[in-house]
DOVEX-757615 format. One line per 5 residues: number of its first residue (from 1); their letters; for each residue x, y, z of C-alpha. Coordinates in Angstrom, 3 decimals. Example, Ala and Ser with C-alpha at 12.3 -4.5 7.8 and 13.67 -1.06 7.14 Angstrom:
% residues 2
1) as) 12.300 -4.500 7.800; 13.670 -1.060 7.140
END
This chain:
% residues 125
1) xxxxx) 19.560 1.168 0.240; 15.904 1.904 1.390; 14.173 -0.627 3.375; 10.435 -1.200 3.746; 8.681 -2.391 6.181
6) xxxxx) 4.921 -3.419 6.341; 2.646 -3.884 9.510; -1.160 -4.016 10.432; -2.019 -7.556 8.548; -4.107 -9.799 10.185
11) xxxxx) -7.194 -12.099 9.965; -10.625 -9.906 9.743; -14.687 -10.673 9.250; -16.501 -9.124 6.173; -17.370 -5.241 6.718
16) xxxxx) -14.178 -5.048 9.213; -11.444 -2.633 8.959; -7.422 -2.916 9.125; -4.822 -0.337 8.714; -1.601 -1.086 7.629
21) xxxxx) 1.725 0.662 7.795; 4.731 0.879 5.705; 8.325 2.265 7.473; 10.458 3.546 4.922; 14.349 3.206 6.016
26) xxxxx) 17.639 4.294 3.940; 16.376 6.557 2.176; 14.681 10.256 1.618; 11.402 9.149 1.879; 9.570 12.579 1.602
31) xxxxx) 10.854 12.126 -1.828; 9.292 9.083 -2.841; 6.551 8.242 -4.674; 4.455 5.263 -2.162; 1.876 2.756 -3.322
36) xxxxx) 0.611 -0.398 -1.890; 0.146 -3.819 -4.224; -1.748 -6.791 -3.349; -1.063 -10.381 -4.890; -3.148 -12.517 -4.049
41) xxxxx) -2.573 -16.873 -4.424; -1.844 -17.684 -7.931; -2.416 -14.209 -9.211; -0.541 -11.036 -10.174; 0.743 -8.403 -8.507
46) xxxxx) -2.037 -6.153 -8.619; -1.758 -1.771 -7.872; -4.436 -1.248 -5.235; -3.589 2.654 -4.337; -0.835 5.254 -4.915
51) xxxxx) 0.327 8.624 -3.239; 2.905 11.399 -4.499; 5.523 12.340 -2.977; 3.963 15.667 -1.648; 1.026 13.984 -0.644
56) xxxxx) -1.245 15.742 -2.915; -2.062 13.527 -5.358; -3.630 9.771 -4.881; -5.064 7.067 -6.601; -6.951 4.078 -6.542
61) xxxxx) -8.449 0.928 -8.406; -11.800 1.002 -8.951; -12.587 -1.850 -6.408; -11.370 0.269 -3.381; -12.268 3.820 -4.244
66) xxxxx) -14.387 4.883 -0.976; -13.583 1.746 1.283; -9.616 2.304 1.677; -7.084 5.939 1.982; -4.091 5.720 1.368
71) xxxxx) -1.729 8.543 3.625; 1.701 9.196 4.491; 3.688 11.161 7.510; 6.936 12.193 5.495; 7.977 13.117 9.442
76) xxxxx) 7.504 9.830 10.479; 8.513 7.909 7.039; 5.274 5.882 7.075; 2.720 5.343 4.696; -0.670 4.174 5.443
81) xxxxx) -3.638 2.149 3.568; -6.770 2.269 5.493; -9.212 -0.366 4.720; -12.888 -0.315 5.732; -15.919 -2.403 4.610
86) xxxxx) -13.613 -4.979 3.928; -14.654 -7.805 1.315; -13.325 -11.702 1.231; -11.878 -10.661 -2.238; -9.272 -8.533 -0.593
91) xxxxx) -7.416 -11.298 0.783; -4.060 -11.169 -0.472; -0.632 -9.973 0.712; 0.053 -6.392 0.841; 2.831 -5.198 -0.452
96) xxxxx) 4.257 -1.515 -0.021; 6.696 -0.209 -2.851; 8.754 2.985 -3.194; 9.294 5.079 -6.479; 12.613 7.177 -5.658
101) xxxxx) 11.132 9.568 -8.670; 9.321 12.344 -7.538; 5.870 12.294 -9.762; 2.372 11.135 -9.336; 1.814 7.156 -8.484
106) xxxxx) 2.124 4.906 -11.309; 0.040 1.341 -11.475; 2.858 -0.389 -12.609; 4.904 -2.645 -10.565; 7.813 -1.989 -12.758
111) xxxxx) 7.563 1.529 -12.247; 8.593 0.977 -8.550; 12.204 0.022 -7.516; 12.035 -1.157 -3.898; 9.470 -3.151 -2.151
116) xxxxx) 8.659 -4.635 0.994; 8.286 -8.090 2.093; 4.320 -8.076 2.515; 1.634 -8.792 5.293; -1.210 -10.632 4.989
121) xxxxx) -4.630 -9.769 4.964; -7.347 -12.276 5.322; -11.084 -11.572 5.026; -13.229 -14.124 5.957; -17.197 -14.036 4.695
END
């Protein structure tokens, strides 16, 4: 069973930065296809960036193309989601997920079948 587990939440001003990790566990994680959700109170679970399994491919939403990267270390089993120029609209919980398929990231969240259990990000203005 692959377990996930996120890191790097915390409370941040406007135009601050975070990074948050994701160790993968239980699995072959080189083989995975990794993305990072966000739900924020009383809202969906929303796709925020992807990353194939070979690293080569990536993708974000519109709202955090050129502020956050998503990476991985397959040696490590870690992905990453950097996040600069943060904005108090990012507040949510992060969530990492894991696609045991080996293809390009997918902006579903039923396209993923294990998750983490989420850290929170706060942005205050």
């Amino acid at each position: 069973q692959v377990q996930l587990v996120e890191s790097g939440g915390g409370l941040v001003q406007a135009g601050g930065s975070l990074r948050l990790s994701c160790a993968a566990s239980g699995g072959t994680f080189r083989r995975y296809t990794m993305a990072w959700f966000r739900q924020a109170p009383g809202k969906e679970r929303d796709f925020v960036a992807g990353i194939s399994w070979y690293g080569g491919s990536t993708d974000y939403v519109d709202s955090v193309k050129d502020r956050f990267t998503i990476s991985r270390d397959n040696a490590k089993n870690t992905v990453y989601l950097q996040m600069n120029s943060l904005k108090p609209e990012d507040t949510a919980v992060y969530l990492c997920a894991a696609d045991p398929a080996p293809r390009p990231s997918g902006r579903g969240w039923y396209e993923y079948d294990y998750w983490g259990q989420g850290t929170q990000v706060t942005v205050s203005s």
